[in-house]
C-alpha positions as CSV (number, residue, x, y, z in Angstrom):
1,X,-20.3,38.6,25.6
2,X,-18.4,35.9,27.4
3,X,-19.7,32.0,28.1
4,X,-18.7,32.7,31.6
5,X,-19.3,35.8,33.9
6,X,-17.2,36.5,37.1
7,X,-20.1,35.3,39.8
8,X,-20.3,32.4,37.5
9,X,-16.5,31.7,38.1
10,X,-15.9,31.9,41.4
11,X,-19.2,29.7,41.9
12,X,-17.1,26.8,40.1
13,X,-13.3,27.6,41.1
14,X,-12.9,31.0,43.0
15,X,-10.8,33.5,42.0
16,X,-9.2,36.6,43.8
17,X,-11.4,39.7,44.0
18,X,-8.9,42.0,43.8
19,X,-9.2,40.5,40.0
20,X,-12.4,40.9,39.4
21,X,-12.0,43.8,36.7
22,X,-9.0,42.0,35.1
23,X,-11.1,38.7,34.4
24,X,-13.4,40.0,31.5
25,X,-10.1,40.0,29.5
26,X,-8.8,36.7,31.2
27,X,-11.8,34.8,29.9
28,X,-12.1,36.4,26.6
29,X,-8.6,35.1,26.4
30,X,-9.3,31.9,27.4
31,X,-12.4,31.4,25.0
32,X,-9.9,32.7,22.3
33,X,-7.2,30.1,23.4
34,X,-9.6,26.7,23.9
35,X,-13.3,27.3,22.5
36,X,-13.0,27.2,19.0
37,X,-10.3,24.0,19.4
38,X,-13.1,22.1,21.8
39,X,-16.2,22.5,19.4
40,X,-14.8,23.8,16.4
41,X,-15.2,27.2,14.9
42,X,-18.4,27.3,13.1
43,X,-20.3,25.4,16.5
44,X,-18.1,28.1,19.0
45,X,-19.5,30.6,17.3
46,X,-23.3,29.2,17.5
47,X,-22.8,29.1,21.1
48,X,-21.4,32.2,21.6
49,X,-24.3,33.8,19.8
50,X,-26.8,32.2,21.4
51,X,-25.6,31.1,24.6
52,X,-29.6,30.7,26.3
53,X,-30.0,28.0,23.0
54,X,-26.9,25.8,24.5
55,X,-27.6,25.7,28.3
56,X,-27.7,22.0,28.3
57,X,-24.2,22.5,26.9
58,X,-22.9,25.3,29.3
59,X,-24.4,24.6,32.6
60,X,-24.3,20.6,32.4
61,X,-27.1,17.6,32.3
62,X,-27.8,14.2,32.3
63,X,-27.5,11.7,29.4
64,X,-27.1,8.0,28.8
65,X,-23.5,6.1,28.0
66,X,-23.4,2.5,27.2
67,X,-26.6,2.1,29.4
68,X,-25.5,4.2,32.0
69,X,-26.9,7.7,33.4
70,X,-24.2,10.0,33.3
71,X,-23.7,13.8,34.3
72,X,-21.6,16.4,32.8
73,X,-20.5,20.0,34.0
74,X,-21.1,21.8,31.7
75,X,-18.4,23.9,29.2
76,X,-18.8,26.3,31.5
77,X,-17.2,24.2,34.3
78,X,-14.3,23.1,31.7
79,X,-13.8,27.4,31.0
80,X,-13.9,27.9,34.7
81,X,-11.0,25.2,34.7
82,X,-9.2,27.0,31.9
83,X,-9.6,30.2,33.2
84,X,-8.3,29.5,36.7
85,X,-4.7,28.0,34.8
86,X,-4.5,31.3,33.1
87,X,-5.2,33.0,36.0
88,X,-2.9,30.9,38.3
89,X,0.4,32.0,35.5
90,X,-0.4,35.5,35.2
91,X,-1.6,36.7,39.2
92,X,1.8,38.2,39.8
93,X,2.1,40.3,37.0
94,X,1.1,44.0,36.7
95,X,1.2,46.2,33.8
96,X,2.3,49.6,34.8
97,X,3.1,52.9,32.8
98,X,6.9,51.5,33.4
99,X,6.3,48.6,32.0
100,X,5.4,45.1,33.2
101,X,6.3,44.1,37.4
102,X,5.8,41.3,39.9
103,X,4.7,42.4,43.6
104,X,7.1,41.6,45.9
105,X,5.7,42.5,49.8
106,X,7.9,41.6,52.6
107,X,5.1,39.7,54.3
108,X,5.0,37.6,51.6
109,X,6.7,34.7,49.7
110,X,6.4,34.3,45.6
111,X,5.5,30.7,44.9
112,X,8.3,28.9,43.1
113,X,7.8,28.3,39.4
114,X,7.1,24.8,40.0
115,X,4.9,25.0,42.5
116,X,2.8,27.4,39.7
117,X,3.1,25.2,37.2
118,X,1.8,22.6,39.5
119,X,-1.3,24.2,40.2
120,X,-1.2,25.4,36.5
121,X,-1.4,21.4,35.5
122,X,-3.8,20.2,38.1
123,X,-6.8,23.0,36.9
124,X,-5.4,21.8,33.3
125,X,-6.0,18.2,34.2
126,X,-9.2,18.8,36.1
127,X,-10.9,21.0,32.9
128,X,-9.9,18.1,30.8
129,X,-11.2,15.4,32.6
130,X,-14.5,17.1,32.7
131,X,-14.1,18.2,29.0
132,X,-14.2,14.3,27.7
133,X,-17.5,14.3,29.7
134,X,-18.7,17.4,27.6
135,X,-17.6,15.6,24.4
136,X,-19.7,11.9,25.2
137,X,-22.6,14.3,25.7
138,X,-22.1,15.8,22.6
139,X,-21.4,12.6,20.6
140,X,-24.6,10.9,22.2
141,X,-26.9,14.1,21.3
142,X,-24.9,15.1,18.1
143,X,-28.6,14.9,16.5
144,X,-28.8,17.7,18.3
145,X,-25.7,19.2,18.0
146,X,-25.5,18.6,13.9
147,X,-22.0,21.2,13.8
148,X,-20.7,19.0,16.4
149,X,-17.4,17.1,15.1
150,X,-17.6,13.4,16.3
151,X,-14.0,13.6,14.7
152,X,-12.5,16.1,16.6
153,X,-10.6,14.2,19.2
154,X,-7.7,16.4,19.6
155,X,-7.2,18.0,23.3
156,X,-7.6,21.4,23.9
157,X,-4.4,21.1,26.2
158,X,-1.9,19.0,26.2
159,X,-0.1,18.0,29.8
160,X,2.7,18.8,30.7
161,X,4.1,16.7,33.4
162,X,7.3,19.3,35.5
163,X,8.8,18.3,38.7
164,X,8.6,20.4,41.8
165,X,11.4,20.8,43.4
């Protein structure tokens, strides 16, 4: 079962409806792609598990950082993020018995590739602002947390920066 369910999605970053039964694979995808480099394998598959155990983790909470009350999101937030990039590069496309096609509707305009990737970067940018959040939270309660890897400071994306023209 997957971190994130649809209602839970389009609570943090909406998503078309006319998606709705292409998302269970979107965020399976997306928890394939980013969870196990976020927590590492042994913790992503704790949570996954036992989701209800984790809810601090998932759905966000308070905690203290160099005598300061902070909130986090939640991962949940950060997969919403992920999901909504994924999303964002793949709307167009249809698989078909012909093989794979992109709409194209005379009452409507494809968005360049830029302007995708744009939109692409800023969910990519906004997931991993709120990701470093996630990660003080789980260095401060890594008593907690023991499979936790205090180590672990790769990204789970890395930017890239494009120009729209």
């Amino acid at each position: 079962m997957a971190l994130l369910t649809y209602s839970q999605q389009v609570a943090i970053k909406p998503i078309s409806k006319n998606n709705e039964r292409l998302y269970p694979q979107l965020i399976n995808d997306v928890e394939a792609m980013y969870l196990a480099r976020i927590l590492g394998a042994a913790f992503a598959q704790k949570v996954q598990d036992a989701p209800l155990d984790y809810a601090d983790l998932l759905d966000g909470s308070s905690f203290v950082w160099c005598g300061e009350t902070i909130t986090h999101k939640g991962l949940r937030y950060v997969l919403a993020y992920y999901a909504y990039s994924e999303y964002v590069k793949n709307s167009d496309v249809a698989d078909t018995f012909t093989g794979m096609v992109q709409q194209n509707r005379i009452e409507t305009t494809h968005l360049s590739t830029g302007r995708i990737n744009a939109l692409r970067d800023s969910a990519l940018q906004i997931a991993d602002q709120a990701l470093e959040l996630v990660k003080s939270y789980l260095t401060v309660n890594s008593a907690l947390y023991p499979l936790w890897n205090c180590a672990n400071t790769s990204k789970a994306h890395a930017p890239k920066l494009k120009e729209i023209r």
